[in-house]
C-alpha positions as CSV (number, residue, x, y, z in Angstrom):
1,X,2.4,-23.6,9.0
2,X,-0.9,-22.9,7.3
3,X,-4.4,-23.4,9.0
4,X,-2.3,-24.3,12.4
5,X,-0.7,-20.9,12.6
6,X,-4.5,-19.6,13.6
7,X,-5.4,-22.7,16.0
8,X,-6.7,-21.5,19.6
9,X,-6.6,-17.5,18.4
10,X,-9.6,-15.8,19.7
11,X,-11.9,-15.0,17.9
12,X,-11.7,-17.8,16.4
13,X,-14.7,-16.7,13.8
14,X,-12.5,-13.8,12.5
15,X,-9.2,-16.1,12.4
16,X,-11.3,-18.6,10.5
17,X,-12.5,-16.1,7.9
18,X,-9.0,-14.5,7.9
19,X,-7.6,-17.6,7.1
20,X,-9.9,-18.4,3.9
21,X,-9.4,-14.8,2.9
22,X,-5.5,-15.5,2.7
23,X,-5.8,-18.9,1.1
24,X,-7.5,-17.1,-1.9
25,X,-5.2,-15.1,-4.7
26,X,-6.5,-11.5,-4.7
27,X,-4.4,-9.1,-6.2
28,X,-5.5,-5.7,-7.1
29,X,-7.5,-5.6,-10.6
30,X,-7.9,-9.3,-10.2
31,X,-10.1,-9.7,-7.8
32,X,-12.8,-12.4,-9.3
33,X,-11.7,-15.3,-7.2
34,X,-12.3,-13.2,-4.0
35,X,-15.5,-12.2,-5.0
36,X,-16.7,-15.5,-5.5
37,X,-15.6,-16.3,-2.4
38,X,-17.8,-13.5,-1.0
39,X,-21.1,-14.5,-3.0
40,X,-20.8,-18.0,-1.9
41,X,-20.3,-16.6,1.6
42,X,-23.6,-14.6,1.2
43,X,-25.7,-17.5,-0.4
44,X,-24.4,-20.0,1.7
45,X,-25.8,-17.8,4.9
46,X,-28.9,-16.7,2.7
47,X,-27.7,-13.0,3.3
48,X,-29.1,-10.7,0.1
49,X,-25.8,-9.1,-2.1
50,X,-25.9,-7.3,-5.1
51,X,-22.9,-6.4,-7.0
52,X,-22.4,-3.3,-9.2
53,X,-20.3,-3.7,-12.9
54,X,-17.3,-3.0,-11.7
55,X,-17.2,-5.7,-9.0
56,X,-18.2,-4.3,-5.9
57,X,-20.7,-6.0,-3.4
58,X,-22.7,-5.3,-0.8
59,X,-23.9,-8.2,1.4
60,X,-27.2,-7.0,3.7
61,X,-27.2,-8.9,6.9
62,X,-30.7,-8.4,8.8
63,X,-30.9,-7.0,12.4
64,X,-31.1,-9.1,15.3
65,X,-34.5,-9.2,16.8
66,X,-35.4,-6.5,18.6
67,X,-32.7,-3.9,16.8
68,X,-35.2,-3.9,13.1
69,X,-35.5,0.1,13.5
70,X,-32.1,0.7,14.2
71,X,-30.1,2.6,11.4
72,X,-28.6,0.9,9.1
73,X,-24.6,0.7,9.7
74,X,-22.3,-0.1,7.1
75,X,-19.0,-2.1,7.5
76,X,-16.5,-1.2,4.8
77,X,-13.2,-3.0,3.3
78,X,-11.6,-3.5,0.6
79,X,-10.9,-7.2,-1.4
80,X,-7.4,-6.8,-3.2
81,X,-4.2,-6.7,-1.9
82,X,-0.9,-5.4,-1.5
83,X,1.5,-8.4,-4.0
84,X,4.8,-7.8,-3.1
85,X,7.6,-10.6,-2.2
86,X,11.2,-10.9,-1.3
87,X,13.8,-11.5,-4.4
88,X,14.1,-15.4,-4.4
89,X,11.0,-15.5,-3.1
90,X,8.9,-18.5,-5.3
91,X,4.9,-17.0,-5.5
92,X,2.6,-16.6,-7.7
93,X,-0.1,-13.9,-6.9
94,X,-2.1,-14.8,-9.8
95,X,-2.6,-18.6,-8.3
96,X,-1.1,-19.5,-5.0
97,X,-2.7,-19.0,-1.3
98,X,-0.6,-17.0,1.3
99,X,1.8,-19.1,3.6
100,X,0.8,-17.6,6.7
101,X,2.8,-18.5,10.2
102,X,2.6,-17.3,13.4
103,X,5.9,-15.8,15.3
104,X,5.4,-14.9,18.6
105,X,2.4,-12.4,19.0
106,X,2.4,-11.7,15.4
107,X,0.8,-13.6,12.5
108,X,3.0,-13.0,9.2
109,X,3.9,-14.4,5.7
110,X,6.6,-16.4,4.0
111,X,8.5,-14.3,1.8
112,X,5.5,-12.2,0.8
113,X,2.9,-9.8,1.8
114,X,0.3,-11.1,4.4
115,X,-2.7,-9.0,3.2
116,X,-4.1,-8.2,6.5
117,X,-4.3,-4.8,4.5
118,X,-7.4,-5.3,4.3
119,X,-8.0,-8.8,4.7
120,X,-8.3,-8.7,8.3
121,X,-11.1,-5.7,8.0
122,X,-13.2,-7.5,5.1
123,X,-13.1,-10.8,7.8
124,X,-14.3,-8.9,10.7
125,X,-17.3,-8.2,9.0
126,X,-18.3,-11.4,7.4
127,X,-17.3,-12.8,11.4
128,X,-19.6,-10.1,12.2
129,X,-22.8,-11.4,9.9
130,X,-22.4,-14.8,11.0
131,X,-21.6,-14.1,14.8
132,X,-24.8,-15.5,17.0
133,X,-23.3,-13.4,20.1
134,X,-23.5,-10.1,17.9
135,X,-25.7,-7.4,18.7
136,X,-26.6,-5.2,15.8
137,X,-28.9,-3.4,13.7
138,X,-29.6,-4.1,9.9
139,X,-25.9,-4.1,7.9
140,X,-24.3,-3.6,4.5
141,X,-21.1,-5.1,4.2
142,X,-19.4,-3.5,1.6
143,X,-16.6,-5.0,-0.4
144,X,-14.8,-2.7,-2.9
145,X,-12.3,-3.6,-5.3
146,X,-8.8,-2.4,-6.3
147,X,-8.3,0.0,-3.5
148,X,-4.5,-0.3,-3.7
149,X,-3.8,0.5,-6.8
150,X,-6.2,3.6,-7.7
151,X,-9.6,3.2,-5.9
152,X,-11.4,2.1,-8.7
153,X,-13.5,0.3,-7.1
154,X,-14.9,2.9,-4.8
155,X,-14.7,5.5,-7.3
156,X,-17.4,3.8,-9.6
157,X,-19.8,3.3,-7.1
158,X,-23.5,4.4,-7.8
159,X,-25.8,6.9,-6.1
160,X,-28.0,4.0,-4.0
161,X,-25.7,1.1,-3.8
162,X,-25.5,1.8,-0.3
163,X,-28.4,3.3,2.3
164,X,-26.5,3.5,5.6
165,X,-25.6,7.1,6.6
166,X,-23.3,5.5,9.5
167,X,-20.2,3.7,8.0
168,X,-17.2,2.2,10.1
169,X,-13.9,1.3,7.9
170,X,-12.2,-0.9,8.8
171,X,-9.1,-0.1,7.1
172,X,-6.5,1.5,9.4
173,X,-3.4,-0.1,11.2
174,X,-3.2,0.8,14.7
175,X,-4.5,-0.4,17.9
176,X,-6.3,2.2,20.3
177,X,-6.4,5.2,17.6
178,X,-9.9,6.2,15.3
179,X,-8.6,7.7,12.1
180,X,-11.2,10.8,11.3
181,X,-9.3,12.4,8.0
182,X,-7.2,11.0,5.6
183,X,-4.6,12.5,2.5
184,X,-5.7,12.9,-1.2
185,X,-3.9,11.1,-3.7
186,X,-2.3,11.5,-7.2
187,X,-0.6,9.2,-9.2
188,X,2.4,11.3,-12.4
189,X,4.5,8.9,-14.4
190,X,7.5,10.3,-16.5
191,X,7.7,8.7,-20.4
192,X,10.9,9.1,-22.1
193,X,11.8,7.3,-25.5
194,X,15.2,5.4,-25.4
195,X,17.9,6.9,-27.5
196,X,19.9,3.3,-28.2
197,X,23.5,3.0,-29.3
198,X,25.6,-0.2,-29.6
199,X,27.5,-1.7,-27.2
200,X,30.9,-1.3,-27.3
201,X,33.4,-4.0,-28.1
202,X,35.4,-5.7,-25.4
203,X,32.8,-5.4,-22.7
204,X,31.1,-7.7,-20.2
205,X,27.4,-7.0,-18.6
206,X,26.8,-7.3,-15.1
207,X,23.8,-6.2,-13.1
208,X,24.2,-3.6,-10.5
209,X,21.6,-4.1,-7.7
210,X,20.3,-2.3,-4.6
211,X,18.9,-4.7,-2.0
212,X,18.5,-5.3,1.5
213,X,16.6,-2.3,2.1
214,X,12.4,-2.1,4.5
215,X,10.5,-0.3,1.6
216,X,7.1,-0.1,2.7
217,X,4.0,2.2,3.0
218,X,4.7,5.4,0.5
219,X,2.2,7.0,3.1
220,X,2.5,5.5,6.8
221,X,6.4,5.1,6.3
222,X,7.3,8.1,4.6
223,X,7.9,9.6,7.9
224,X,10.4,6.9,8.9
225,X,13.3,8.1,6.7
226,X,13.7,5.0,4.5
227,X,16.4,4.5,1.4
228,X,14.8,4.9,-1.6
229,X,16.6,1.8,-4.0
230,X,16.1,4.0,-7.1
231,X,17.2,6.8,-5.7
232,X,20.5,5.0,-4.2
233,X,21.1,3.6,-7.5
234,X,20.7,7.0,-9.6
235,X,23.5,8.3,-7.1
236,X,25.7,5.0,-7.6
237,X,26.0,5.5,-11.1
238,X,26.4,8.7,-11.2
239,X,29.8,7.8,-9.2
240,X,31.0,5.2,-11.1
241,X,34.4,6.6,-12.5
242,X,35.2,4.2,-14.9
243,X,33.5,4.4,-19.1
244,X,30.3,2.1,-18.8
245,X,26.9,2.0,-20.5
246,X,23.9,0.8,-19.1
247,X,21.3,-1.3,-20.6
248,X,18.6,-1.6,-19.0
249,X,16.6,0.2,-15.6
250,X,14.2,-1.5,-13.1
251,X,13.4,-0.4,-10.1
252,X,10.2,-0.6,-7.4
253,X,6.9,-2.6,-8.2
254,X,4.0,-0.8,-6.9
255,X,3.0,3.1,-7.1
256,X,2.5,3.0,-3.4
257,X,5.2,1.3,-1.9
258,X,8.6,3.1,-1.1
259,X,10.6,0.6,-3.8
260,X,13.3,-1.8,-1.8
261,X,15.3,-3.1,-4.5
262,X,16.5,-1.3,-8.0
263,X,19.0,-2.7,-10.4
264,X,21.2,-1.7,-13.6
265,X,22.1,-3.8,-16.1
266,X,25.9,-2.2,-17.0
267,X,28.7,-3.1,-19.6
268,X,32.3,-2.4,-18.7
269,X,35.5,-3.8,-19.7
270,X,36.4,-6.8,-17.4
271,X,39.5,-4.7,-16.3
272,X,37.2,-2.0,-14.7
273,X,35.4,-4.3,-12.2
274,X,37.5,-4.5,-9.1
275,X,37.2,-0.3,-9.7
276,X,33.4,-0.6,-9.6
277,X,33.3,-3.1,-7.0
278,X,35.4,-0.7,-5.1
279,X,33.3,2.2,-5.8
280,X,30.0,0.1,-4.6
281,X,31.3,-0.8,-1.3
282,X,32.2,2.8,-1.0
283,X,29.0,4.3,-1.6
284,X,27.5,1.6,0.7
285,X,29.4,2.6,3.6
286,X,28.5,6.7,2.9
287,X,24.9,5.9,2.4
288,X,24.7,3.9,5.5
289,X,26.0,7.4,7.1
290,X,22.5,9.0,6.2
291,X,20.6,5.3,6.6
292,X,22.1,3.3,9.2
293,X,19.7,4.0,11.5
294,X,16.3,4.1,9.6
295,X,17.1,1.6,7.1
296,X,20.6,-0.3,7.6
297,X,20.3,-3.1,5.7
298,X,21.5,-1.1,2.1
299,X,23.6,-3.9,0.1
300,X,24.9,-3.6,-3.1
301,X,25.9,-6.4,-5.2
302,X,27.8,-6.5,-8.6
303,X,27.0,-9.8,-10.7
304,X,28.4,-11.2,-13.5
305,X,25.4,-11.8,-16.6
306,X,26.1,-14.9,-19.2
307,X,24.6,-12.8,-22.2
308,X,25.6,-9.2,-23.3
309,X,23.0,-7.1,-24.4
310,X,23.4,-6.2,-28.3
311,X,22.5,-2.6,-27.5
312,X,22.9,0.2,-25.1
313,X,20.9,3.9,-23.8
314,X,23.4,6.4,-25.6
315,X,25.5,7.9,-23.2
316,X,23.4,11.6,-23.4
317,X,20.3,9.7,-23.0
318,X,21.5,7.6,-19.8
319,X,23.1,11.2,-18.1
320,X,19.7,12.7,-18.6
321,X,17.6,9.6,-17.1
322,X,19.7,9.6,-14.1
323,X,20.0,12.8,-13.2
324,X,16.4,12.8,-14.0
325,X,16.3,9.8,-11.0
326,X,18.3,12.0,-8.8
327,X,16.4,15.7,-9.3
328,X,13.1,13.9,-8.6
329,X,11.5,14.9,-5.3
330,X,10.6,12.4,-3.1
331,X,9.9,12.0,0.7
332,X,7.9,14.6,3.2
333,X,7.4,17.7,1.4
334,X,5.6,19.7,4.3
335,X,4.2,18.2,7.9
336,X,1.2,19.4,9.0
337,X,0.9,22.9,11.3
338,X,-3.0,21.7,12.6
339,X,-2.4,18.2,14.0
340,X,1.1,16.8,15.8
341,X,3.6,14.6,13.8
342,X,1.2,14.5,11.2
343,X,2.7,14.5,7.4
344,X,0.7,17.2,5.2
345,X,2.2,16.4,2.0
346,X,4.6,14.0,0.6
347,X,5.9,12.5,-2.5
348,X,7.2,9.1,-3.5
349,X,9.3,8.5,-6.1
350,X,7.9,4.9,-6.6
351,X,9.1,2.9,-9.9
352,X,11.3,2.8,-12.8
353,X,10.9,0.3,-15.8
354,X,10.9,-0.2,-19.7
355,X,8.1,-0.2,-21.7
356,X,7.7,-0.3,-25.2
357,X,11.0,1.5,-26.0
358,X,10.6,4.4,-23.2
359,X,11.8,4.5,-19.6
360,X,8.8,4.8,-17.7
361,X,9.0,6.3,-14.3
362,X,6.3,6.3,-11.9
363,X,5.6,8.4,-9.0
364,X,2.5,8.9,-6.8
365,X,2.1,12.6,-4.3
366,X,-0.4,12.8,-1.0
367,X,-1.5,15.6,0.9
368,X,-4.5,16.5,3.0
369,X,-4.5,20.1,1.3
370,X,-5.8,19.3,-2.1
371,X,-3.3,22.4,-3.2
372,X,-0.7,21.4,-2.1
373,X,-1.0,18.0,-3.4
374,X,-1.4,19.5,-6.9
375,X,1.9,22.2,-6.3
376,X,3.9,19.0,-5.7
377,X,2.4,17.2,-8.6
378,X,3.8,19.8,-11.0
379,X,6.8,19.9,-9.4
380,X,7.0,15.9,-10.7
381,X,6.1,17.4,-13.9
382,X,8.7,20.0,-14.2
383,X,11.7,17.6,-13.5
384,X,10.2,15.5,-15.8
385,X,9.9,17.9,-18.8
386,X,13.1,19.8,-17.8
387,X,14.6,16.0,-18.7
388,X,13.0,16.1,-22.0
389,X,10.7,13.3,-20.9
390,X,6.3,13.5,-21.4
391,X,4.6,13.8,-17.5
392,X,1.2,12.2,-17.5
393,X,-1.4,12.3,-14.8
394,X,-2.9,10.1,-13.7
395,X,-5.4,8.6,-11.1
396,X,-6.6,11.2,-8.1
397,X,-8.8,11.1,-5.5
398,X,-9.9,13.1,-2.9
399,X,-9.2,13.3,0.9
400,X,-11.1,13.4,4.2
401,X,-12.0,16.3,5.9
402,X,-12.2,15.2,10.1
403,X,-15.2,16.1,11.8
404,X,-14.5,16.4,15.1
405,X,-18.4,16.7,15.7
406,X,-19.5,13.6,14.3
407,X,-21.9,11.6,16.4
408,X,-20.2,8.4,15.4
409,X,-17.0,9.3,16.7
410,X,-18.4,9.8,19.8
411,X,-20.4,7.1,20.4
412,X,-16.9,5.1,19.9
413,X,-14.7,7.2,21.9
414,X,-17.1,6.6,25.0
415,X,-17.2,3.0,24.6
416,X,-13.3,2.7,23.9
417,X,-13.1,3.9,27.2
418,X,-15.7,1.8,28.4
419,X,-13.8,-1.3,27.5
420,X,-10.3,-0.5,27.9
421,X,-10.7,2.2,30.8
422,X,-8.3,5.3,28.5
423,X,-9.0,7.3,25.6
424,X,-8.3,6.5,22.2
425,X,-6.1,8.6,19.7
426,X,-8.2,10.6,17.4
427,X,-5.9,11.3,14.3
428,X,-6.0,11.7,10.7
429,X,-3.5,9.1,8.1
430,X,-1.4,10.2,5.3
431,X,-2.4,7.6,3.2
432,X,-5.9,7.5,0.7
433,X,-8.3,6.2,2.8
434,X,-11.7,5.1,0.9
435,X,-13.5,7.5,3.1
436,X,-12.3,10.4,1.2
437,X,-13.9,9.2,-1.9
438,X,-17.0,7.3,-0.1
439,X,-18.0,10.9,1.6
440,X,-17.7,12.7,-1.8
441,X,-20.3,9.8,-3.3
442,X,-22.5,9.9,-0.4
443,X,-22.4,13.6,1.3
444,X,-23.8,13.0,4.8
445,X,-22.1,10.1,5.7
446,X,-21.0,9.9,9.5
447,X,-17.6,7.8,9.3
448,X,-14.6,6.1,11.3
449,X,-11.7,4.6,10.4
450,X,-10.2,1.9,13.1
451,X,-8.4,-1.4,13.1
452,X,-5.8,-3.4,15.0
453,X,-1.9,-3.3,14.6
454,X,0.0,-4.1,11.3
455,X,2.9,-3.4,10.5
456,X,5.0,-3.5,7.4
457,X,2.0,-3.4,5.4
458,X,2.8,-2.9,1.5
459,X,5.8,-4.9,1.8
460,X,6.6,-8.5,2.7
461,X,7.2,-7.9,6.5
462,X,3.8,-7.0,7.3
463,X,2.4,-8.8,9.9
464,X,-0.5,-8.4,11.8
465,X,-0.9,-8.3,16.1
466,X,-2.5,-11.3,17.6
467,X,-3.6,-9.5,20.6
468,X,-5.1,-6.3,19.3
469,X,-7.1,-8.3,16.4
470,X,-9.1,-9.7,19.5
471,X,-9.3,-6.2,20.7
472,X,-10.6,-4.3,17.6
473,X,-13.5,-7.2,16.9
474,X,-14.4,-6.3,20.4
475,X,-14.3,-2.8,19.6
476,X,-16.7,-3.2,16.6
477,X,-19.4,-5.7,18.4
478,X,-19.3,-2.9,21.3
479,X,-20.0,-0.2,18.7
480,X,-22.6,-1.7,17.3
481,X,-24.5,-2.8,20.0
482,X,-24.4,0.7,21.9
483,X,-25.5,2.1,18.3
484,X,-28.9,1.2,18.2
């Protein structure tokens, strides 16, 4: 549908500048095309921008006359995206603009992930700068890079690069709620070298996949009770009844995302595969006992391969890596005792893949108590060790403590209710935020966190409300008007 999926949405200025944002490729750690987008937006509208060496910019849009002494307000989002897509699916991140379509209320992707996460944030404030019905003081629009996969762009940013002490992110996911604290981060991965044995005579492959299932947000949708496709498949093997020997592991795609699909390349004798057929359909129907609800579209499928690999894990090596699979912790580890329905601490187990002749498996654990983050961490570890495999750490950030003083915040809850006549939700996220990291590089910061209704982000069914997009640019003009 293209450019016609946005025609008559209102406003049309942040639909406009939604709509370039999706035609550029921006995933994370390859962000240049985006940010030449954004420096041609800045010239073009002779706005001033600098850009630090890691690729962040900050665009500073003058205040309208008559708000020249007002505080300087910075609007905050981040430029990569989210590059996941449906098995089949034909798109390349690297090259090809998003196919974006509307469906009812909803604006939403073919086959892949929209990237209103945070396309749709960054494009309210470049509607913003260029809006001649705005009302607002002097801004810095800042435009980090590779959020999704580490916060690196936020992480290297410099004492100075911004001088607002108010900051509004516009990063979150749900209509009607401002986010004041968000979970810490930490990324472990699990190294273990492959013990390989030949494969033994009179055997076919065939890969053994797990499909079908929502995946999505390790953070937002780790409360939802979603099938973890690695997980499933650790547990399918481990039931399989007849002699095999697998070949080869893959599993997830992102650190972040619960993973949706998993697969196993196995050799068995061609006798054995009505058994393991059997035994597939078997474990579906169980699993869909604990899933059916939450996540009920599990599938397994059993294909025949053309070429049989040449070699195999041994058969001590492939017991240990999938009970290794199995033993890993993953899901909500403890919900919070402070604030309602909130997840404290959780862990995803996220990935599984080859890499230079090791299994590499990757996991990533939140919290909003930096202990606790760090007692599940080693709890990663210790599975991975007790497997005989090497547990690396890696990236970390920090969280978000709420202030439930802040002046900000209640500047916004008064004219939330101005405009839509209720309260807003004040809550915190268990997901990493930017803020956490921001308000460690800039203590004094007074910050928000608010946006309009995805859903599905992280995965290729996020899609991104129609309705309460007009509603949160309203929000933000309103808010920065009444802050002057």
């Amino acid at each position: 549908m293209g450019i016609e999926a946005i025609k008559g949405l209102k406003p049309e200025l942040i639909w406009k500048r939604f709509f370039e944002i999706t035609q550029v490729p921006r995933p994370s750690k390859k962000e240049e095309k985006i940010r030449e987008y954004v420096r041609n937006f800045a010239k073009e509208n002779n706005f001033k921008m600098k850009e630090d060496k890691v690729g962040n910019i900050v665009i500073h849009v003058p205040a309208v006359k008559g708000y020249e002494k007002s505080p300087t307000v910075v609007l905050q989002g981040h430029l990569d995206m989210v590059c996941e897509k449906n098995k089949g699916t034909k798109h390349d991140f690297d090259n090809d603009p998003i196919e974006i379509y509307r469906d009812g209320d909803w604006i939403t992707a073919k086959g892949t992930t929209l990237g209103a996460d945070n396309g749709i944030g960054v494009a309210a404030g470049l509607a913003i700068a260029t809006d001649k019905t705005a009302v607002h003081g002097p801004l810095e629009i800042l435009c980090t890079i590779d959020e999704e996969t580490g916060m690196t762009g936020v992480n290297e940013l410099q004492k100075g690069f911004i001088k607002g002490k108010t900051l509004l992110n516009l990063d979150s996911e749900e209509d009607g709620a401002f986010y004041v604290g968000c979970s810490g981060g930490q990324d472990t991965l699990g190294y273990f070298d492959i013990e390989y044995a030949r494969a033994r005579k009179g055997t076919v492959a065939f890969e053994l996949m797990v499909t079908g299932l929502k995946g999505g947000h390790s953070g937002l949708d780790i409360q939802n009770g979603r099938a973890n496709a690695i997980r499933l498949l650790a547990q399918l093997l481990s039931e399989i009844e007849v002699p095999f020997q697998i070949a080869k592991l893959k599993g997830g795609s992102l650190r972040n995302a619960i993973p949706r699909e998993a697969e196993a390349v196995i050799l068995i004798k061609p006798e054995d595969k009505a058994k393991v057929a059997k035994t597939a359909r078997e474990f579906v129907k169980k699993s869909l006992l604990e899933f059916a609800t939450n996540d009920g579209g599990l599938n397994v499928k059993l294909k025949a391969m053309k070429e049989r690999p040449g070699k195999v894990y041994k058969k001590e090596f492939a017991d240990k890596i999938v009970k290794v699979l199995i033993a890993i912790p993953h899901g909500i580890m403890a919900m919070s005792p402070d604030i309602p329905d909130l997840v404290e601490t959780s862990t995803n187990l996220a990935t599984v893949t080859e890499e230079n002749g090791k299994v590499k498996i990757g996991t990533s654990q939140r919290s909003s108590v930096e202990s606790a983050k760090w007692n599940v961490t080693k709890m990663v570890c210790a599975v991975i060790e007790l497997g005989g495999g090497k547990a690396v750490i890696g990236d970390s950030y920090p969280g978000w403590q709420p202030n439930m003083d802040s002046k900000l915040l209640q500047v916004s809850k008064n004219v939330y209710k101005k405009l839509f006549k209720k309260e807003p939700e004040i809550k915190a996220i268990h997901a990493g935020l930017e803020t956490g990291l921001l308000g460690s590089k800039f203590p004094g910061l007074d910050m928000i966190s608010f946006g309009p209704t995805i859903e599905g982000a992280h995965s290729p069914d996020e899609r991104v409300n129609i309705k309460d997009v007009e509603k949160f640019y309203k929000l933000l003009k309103e808010i920065l008007k009444t802050l002057k």
